[in-house]
ChimeraX commands (.cxc) that place a marker at each C-alpha (Angstrom):
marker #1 position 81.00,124.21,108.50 radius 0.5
marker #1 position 83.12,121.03,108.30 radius 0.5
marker #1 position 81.42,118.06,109.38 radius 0.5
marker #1 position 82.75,114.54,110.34 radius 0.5
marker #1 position 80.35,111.48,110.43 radius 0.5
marker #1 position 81.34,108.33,112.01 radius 0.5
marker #1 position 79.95,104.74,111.40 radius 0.5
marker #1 position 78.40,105.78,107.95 radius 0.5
marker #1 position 79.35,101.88,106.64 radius 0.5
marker #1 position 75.78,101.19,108.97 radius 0.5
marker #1 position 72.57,102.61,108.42 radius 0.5
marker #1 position 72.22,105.59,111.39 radius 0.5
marker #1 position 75.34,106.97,110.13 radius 0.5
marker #1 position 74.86,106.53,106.47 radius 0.5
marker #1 position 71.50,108.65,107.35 radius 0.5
marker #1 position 72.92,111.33,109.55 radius 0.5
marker #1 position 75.55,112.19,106.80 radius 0.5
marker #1 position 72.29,111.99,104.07 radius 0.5
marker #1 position 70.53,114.57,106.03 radius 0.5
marker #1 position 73.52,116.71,106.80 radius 0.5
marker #1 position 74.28,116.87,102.94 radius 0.5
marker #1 position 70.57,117.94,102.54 radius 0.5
marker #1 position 70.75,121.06,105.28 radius 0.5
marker #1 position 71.06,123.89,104.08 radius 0.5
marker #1 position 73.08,125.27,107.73 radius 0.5
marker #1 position 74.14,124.02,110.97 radius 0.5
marker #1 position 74.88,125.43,114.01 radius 0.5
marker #1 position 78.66,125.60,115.41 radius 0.5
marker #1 position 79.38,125.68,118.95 radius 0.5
marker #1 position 78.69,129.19,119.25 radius 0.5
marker #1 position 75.07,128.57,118.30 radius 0.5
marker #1 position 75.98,130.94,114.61 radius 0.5
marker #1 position 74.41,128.77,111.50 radius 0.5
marker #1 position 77.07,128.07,108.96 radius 0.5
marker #1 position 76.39,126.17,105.21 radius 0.5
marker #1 position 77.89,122.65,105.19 radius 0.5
marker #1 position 81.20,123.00,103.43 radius 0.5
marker #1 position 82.49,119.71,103.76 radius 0.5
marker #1 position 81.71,116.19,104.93 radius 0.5
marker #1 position 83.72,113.91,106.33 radius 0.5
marker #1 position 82.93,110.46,106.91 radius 0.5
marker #1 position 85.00,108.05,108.64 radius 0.5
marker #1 position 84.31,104.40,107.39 radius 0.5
marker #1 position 86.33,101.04,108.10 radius 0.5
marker #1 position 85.47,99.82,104.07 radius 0.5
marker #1 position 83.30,101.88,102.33 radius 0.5
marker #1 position 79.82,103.73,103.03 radius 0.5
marker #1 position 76.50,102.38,103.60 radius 0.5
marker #1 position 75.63,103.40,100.51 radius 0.5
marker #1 position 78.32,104.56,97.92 radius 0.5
marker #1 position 76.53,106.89,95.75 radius 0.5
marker #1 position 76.94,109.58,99.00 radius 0.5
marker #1 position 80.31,109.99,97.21 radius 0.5
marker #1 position 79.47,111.94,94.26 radius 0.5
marker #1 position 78.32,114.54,96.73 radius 0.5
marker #1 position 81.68,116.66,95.97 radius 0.5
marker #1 position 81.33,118.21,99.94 radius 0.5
marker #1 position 82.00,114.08,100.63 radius 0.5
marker #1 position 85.18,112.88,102.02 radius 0.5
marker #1 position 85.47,109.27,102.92 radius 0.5
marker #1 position 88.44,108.32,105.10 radius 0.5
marker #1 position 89.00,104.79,106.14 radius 0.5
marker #1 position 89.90,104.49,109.79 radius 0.5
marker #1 position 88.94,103.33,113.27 radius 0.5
marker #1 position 87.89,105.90,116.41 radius 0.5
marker #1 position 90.02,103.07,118.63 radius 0.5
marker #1 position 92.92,104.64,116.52 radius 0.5
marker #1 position 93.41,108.18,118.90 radius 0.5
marker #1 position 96.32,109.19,117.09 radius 0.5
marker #1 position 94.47,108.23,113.49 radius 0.5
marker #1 position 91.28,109.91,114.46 radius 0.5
marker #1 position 92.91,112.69,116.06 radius 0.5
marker #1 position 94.90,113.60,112.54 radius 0.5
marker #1 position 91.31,113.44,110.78 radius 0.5
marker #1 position 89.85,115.82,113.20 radius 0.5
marker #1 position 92.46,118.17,112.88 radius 0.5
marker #1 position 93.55,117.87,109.36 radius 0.5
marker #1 position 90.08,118.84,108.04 radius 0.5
marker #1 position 88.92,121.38,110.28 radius 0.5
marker #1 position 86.25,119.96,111.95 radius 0.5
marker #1 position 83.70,122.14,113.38 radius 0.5
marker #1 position 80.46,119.30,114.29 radius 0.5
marker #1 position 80.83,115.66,115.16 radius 0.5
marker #1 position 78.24,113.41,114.81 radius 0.5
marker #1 position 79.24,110.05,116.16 radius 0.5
marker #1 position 77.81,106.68,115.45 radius 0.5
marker #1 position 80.36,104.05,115.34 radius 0.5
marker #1 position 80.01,101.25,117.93 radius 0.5
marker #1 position 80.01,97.73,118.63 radius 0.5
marker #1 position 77.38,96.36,119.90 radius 0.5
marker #1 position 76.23,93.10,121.48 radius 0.5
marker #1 position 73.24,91.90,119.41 radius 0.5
marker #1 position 75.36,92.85,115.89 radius 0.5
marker #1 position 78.93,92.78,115.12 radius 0.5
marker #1 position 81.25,91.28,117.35 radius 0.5
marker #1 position 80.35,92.95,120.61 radius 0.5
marker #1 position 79.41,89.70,121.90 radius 0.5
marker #1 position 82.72,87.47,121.33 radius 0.5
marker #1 position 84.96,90.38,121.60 radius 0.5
marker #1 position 84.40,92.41,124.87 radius 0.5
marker #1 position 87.67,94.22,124.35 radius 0.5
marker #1 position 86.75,95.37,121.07 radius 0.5
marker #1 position 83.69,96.69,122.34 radius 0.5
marker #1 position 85.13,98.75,125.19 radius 0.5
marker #1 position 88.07,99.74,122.26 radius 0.5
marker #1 position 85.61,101.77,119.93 radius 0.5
marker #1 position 82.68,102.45,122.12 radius 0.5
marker #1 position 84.78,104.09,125.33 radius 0.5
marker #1 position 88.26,104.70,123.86 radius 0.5
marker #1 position 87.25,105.28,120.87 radius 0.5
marker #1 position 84.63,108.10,122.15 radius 0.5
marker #1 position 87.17,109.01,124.15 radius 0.5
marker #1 position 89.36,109.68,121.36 radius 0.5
marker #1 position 87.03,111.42,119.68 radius 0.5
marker #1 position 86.48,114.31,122.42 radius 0.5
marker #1 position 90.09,114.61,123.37 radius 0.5
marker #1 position 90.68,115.40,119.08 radius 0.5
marker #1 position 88.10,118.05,119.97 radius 0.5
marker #1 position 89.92,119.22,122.86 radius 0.5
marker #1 position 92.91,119.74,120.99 radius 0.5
marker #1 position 90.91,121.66,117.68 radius 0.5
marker #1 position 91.45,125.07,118.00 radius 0.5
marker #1 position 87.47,125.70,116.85 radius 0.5
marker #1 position 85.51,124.36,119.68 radius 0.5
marker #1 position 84.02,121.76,117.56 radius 0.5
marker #1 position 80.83,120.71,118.43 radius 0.5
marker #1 position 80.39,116.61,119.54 radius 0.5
marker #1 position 76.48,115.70,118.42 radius 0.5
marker #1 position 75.74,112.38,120.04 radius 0.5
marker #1 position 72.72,109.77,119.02 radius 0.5
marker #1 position 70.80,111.02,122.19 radius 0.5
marker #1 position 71.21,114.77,121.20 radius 0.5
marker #1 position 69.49,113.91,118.25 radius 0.5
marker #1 position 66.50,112.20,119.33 radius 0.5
marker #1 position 66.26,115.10,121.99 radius 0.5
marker #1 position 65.20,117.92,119.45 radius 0.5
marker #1 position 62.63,116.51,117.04 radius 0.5
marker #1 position 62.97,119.52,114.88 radius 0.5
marker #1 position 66.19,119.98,115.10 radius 0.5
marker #1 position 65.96,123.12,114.17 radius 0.5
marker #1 position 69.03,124.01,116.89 radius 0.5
marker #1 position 71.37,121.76,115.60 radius 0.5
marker link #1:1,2 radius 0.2
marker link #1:2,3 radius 0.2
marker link #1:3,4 radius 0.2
marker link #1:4,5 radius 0.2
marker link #1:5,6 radius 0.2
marker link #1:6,7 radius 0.2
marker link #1:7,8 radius 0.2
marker link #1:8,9 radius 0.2
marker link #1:9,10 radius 0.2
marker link #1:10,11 radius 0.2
marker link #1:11,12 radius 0.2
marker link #1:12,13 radius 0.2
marker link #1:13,14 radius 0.2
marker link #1:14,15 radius 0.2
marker link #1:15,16 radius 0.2
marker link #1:16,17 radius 0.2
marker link #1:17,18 radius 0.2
marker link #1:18,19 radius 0.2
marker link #1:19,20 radius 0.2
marker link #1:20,21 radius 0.2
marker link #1:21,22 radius 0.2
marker link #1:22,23 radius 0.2
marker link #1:23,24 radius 0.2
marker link #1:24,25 radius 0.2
marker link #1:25,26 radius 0.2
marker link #1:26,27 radius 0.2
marker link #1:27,28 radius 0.2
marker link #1:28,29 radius 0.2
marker link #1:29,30 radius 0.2
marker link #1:30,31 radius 0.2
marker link #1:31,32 radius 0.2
marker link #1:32,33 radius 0.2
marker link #1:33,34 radius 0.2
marker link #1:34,35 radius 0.2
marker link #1:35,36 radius 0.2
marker link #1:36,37 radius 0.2
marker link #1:37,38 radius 0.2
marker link #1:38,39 radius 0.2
marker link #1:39,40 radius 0.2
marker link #1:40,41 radius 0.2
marker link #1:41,42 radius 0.2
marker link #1:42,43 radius 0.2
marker link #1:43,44 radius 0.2
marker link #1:44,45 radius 0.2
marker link #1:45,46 radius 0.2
marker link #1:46,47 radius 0.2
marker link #1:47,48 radius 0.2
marker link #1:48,49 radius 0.2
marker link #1:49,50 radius 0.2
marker link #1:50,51 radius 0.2
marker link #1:51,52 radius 0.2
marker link #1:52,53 radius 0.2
marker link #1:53,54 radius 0.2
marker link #1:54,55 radius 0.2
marker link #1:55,56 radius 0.2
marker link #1:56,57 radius 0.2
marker link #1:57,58 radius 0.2
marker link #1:58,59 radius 0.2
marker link #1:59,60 radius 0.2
marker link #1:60,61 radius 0.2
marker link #1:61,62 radius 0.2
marker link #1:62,63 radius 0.2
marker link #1:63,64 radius 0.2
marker link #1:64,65 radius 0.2
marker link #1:65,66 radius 0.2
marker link #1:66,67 radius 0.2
marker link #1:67,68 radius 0.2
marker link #1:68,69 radius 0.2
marker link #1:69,70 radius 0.2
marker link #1:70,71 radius 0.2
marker link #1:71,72 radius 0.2
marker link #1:72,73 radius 0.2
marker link #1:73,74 radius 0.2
marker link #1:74,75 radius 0.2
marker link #1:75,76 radius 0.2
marker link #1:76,77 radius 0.2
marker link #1:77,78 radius 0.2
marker link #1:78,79 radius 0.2
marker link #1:79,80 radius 0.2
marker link #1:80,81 radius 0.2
marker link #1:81,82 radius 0.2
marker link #1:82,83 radius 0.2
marker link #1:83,84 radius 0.2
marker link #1:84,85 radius 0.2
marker link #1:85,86 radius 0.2
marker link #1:86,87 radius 0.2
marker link #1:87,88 radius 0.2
marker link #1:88,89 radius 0.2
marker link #1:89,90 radius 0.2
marker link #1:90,91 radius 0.2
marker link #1:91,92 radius 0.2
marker link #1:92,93 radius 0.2
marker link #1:93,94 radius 0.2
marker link #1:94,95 radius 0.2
marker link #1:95,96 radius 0.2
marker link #1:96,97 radius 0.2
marker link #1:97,98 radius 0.2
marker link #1:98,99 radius 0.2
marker link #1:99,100 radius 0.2
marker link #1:100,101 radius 0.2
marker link #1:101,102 radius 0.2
marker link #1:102,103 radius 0.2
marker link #1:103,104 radius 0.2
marker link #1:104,105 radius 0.2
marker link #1:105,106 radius 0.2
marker link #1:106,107 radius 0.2
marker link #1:107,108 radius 0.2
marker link #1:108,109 radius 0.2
marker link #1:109,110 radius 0.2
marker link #1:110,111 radius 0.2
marker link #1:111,112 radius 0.2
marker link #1:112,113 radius 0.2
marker link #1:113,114 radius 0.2
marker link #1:114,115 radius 0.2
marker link #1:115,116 radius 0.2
marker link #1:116,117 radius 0.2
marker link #1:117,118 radius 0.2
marker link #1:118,119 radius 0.2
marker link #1:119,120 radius 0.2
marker link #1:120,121 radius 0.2
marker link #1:121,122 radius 0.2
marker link #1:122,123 radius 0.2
marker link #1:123,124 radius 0.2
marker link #1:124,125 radius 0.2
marker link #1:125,126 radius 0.2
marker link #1:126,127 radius 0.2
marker link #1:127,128 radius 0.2
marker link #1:128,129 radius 0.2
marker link #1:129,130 radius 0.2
marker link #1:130,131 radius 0.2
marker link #1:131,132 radius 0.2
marker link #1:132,133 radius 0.2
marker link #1:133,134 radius 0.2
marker link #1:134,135 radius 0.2
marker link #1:135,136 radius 0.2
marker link #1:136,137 radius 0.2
marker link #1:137,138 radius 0.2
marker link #1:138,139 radius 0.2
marker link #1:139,140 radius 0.2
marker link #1:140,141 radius 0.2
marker link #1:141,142 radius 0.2
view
């Protein structure tokens, strides 16, 4: 399983991609439990916490979601079979509030992005959103 975490330079994304590493399977698309392989996490400077890269199943790739063809190559290049996406702007932190068109650049095109890289991956990867999450307290089916 090949894993891509977005937003892991904040705290819900630095966490996801903590837990992932400490899983011992996840589920593809098809619902068939797979061992983490590798983990990528897409950052804009560095990781919430740095010391998640001497993990060696840790790639960190600086980039932006708002980027389709730059998140589309990162998708595709590493075989991506889960998605767990975090990065946003948001009103009450970052810049959400003076920059309206940075907002609707990550959090809509940017998500946007992010599904039609999907599309295009031969695998059926499998998009996990913050919602999913929250949904299955055990998470036992992710």
């Amino acid at each position: 399983m090949h894993v891509l975490v977005t937003g892991a330079d904040d705290i819900w994304g630095y966490l996801t991609a903590e837990r992932v590493l400490q899983t011992p399977t996840l589920k593809n698309s098809s619902g068939i439990a797979s061992p983490v392989e590798s983990l990528v996490l897409v950052v804009h400077n560095k990781p919430y916490e740095p010391t998640i890269e001497e993990d060696p199943r840790v790639k960190v790739v600086r980039g932006d979601i708002a980027d389709k063809a730059g998140i589309e190559k990162i998708i595709l290049e590493n075989n991506i079979d889960s998605v767990f996406h975090f990065e946003t702007v948001t009103r009450d932190r970052d810049d959400g509030e003076d920059d309206f068109d940075g907002m609707i650049n990550v959090n809509i095109f940017g998500s946007m992005n992010i599904l039609e890289a999907l599309r295009k991956a031969e695998n059926k990867a499998k998009p996990v959103s913050y919602t999913h999450l929250r949904a299955h307290e055990t998470r036992e089916d992710l």
